[in-house]
ZAMARGU-4260 file (C-alpha; in steps of 0.2 Angstrom, whole numbers, plus 5000, padded with zeros to 4 digits):
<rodrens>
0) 5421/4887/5154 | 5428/4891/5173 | 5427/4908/5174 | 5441/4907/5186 | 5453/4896/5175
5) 5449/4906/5161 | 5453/4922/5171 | 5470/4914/5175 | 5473/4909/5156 | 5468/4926/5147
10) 5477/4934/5160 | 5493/4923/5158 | 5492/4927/5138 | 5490/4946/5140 | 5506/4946/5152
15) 5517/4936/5139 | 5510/4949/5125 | 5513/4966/5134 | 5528/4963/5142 | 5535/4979/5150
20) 5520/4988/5141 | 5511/4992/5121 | 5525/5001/5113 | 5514/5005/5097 | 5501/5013/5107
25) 5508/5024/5121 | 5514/5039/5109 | 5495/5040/5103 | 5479/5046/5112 | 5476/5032/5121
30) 5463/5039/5132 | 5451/5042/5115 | 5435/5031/5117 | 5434/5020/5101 | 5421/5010/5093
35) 5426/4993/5086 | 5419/4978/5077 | 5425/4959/5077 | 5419/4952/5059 | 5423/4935/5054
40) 5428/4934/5036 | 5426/4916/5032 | 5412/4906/5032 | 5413/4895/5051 | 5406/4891/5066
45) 5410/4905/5081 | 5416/4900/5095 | 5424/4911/5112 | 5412/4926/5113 | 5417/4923/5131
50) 5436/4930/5128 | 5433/4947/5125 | 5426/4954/5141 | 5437/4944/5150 | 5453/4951/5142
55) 5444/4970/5142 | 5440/4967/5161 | 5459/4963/5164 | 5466/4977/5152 | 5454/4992/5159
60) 5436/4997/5154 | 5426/4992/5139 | 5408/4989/5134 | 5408/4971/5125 | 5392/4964/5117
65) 5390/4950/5108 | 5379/4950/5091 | 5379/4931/5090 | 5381/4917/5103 | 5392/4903/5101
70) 5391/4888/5091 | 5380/4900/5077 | 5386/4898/5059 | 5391/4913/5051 | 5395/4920/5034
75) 5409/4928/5027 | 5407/4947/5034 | 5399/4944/5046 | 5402/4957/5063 | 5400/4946/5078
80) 5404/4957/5091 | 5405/4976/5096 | 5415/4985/5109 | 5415/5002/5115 | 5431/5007/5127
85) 5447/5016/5127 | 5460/5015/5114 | 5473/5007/5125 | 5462/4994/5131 | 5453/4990/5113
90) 5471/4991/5104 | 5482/4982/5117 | 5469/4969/5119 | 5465/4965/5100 | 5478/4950/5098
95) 5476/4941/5113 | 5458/4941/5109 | 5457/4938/5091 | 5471/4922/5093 | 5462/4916/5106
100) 5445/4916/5096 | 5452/4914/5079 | 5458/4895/5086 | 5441/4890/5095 | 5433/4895/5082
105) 5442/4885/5069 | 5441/4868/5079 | 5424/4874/5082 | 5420/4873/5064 | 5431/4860/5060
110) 5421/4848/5073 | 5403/4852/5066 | 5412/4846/5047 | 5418/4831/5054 | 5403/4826/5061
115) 5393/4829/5046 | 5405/4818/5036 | 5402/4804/5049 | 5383/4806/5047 | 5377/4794/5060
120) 5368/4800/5076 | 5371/4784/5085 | 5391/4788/5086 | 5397/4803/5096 | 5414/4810/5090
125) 5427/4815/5106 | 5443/4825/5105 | 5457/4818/5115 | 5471/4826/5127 | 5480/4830/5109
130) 5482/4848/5115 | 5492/4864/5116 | 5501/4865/5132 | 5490/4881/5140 | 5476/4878/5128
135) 5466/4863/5133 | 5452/4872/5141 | 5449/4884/5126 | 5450/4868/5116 | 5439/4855/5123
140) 5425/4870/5124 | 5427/4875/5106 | 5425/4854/5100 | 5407/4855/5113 | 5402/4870/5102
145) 5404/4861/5086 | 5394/4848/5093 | 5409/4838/5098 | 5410/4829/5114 | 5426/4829/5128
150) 5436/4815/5132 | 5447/4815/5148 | 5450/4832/5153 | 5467/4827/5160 | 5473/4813/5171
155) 5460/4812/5183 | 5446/4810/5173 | 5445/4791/5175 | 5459/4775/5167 | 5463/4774/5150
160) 5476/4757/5148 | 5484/4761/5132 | 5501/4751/5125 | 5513/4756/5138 | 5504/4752/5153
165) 5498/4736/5146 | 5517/4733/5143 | 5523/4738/5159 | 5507/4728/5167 | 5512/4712/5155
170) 5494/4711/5147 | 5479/4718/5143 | 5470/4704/5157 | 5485/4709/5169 | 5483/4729/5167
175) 5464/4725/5171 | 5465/4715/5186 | 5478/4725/5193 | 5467/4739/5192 | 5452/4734/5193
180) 5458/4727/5212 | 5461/4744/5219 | 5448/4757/5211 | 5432/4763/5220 | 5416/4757/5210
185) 5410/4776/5203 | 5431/4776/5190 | 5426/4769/5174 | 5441/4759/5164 | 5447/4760/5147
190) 5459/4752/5138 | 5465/4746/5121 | 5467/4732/5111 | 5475/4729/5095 | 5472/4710/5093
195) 5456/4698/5095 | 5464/4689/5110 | 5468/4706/5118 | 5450/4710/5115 | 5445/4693/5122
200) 5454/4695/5137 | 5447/4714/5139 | 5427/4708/5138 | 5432/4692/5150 | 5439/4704/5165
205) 5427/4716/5160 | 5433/4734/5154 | 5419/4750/5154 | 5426/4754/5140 | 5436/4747/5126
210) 5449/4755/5113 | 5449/4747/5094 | 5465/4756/5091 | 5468/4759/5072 | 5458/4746/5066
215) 5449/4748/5048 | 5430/4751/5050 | 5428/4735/5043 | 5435/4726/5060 | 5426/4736/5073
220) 5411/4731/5065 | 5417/4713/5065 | 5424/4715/5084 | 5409/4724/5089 | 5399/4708/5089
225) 5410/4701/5101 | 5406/4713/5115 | 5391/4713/5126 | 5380/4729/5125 | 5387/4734/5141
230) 5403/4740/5136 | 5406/4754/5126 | 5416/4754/5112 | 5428/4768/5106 | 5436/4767/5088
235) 5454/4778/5088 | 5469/4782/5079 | 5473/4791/5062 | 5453/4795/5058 | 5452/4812/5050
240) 5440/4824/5042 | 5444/4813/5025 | 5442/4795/5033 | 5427/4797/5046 | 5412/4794/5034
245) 5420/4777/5031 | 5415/4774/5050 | 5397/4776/5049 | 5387/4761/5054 | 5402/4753/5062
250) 5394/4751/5078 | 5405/4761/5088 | 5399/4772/5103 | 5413/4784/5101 | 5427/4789/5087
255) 5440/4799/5094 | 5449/4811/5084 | 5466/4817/5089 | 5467/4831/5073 | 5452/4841/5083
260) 5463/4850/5092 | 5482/4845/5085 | 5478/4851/5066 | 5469/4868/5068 | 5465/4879/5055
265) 5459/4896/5063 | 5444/4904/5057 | 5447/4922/5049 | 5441/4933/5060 | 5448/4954/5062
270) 5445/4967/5073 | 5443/4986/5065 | 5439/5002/5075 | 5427/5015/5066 | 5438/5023/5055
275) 5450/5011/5050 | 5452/5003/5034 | 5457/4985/5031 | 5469/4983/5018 | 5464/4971/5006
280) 5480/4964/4998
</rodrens>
């Protein structure tokens, strides 16, 4: 990640947390040095080891070391991290830090699942721009630790055609040549088809990339043989955790899944100090 961005970010989350300061901490020894222990307590895929020195850096001083590195799979009580610093830094950072990791390391482990379902080397599986406003950088990282792979990172990151802008263009060949006519030779093109003709028409002027949007696995494979090896193919639109493995062999280059980022489930992790006791109901 951009150490700068992510600077920015943790330090625009820890703002919106404290507000006009930690009200459950200041009446407390705050100055005490503590010993604490991140320990995930589900089995998952971590991801964000590089949150809590940031956060710690921003709140004061702390010691953060990492006992596993991201992307490792881990076991329910497991401790994947140890800090050493001031009660107010440790306590007043915990919730940033956990959220924060809690989430990367859900989509994290919800990418490696998926692309065990799919089971087929040959296809590469991308998020999309489906993400929390705030939260695309911790995001699209978490889906390359699961062994994802990123998809524009935002609007700049090359043309994507999809319905609108083949509407507003008047057609799939329109949208191309319109395009095409004005971009420099290193911007790649995607766009999207729906139909046969539209995909026709696509392959004639000569997409990069080419979108089968919500088509069954059955029809990209079809709809693969019409396109030369040149082009890449992109299958999209309502594949889940439940539906991807339907996909394999379909000759796609890439699936895209939306429910990467836009369905997240966040991986239990906690953060105890020597001393404390986690309440178990």
């Amino acid at each position: 990640m951009n150490p700068l961005l992510l600077k920015d970010k943790v330090a625009e989350f820890l703002k919106e947390d404290i507000g006009f300061g930690d009200f459950s901490a200041r009446y407390l020894p705050i100055d005490k040095q503590l010993t604490g222990y991140f320990i995930v307590k589900q089995a998952g895929i971590v991801c964000g080891q590089q949150i809590p020195p940031v956060a710690y850096d921003l709140l004061g001083e702390a010691d953060y070391m990492a006992l596993v590195a991201d992307g490792t799979t881990v076991s329910a009580g497991q401790k994947i991290g140890k800090v050493t610093g001031t009660a107010a830094t440790l306590l007043t950072g915990e919730r940033v830090t956990l959220n924060l990791m809690q989430r990367m390391s859900g989509i994290a482990t919800k990418t490696a699942r998926i692309i065990h379902n799919l089971d087929d080397a040959t296809i590469k599986v991308t998020d999309t721009r489906k993400t929390t406003p705030g939260l695309r950088l911790f995001d699209k990282y978490a889906v390359k630790t699961g062994g994802g792979f990123n998809h524009r990172f935002d609007l700049t990151g090359g043309v994507m055609l999809k319905d609108n802008h083949i509407a507003l263009a008047g057609g799939v060949k329109e949208a191309l040549i319109r395009v095409k006519r004005q971009l420099g030779p290193l911007t790649p093109v995607e766009i999207e088809v729906e139909t046969k003709q539209e995909l026709l028409d696509a392959v004639a002027v000569g997409a990069d990339v080419i979108m089968f949007d919500n088509q069954n696995p059955a029809t990209v494979k079809q709809w693969r043989q019409l396109v030369p090896k040149t082009i890449k193919i992109e299958a999209s639109g309502g594949i889940s955790e439940a539906t991807i493995s339907h996909f394999k062999g379909c000759g796609a280059d890439f699936i895209s899944v939306g429910n990467l980022t836009n369905d997240v489930s966040p991986l239990d992790i906690s953060f105890l100090v020597a001393g404390a006791v986690k309440k178990t109901s």
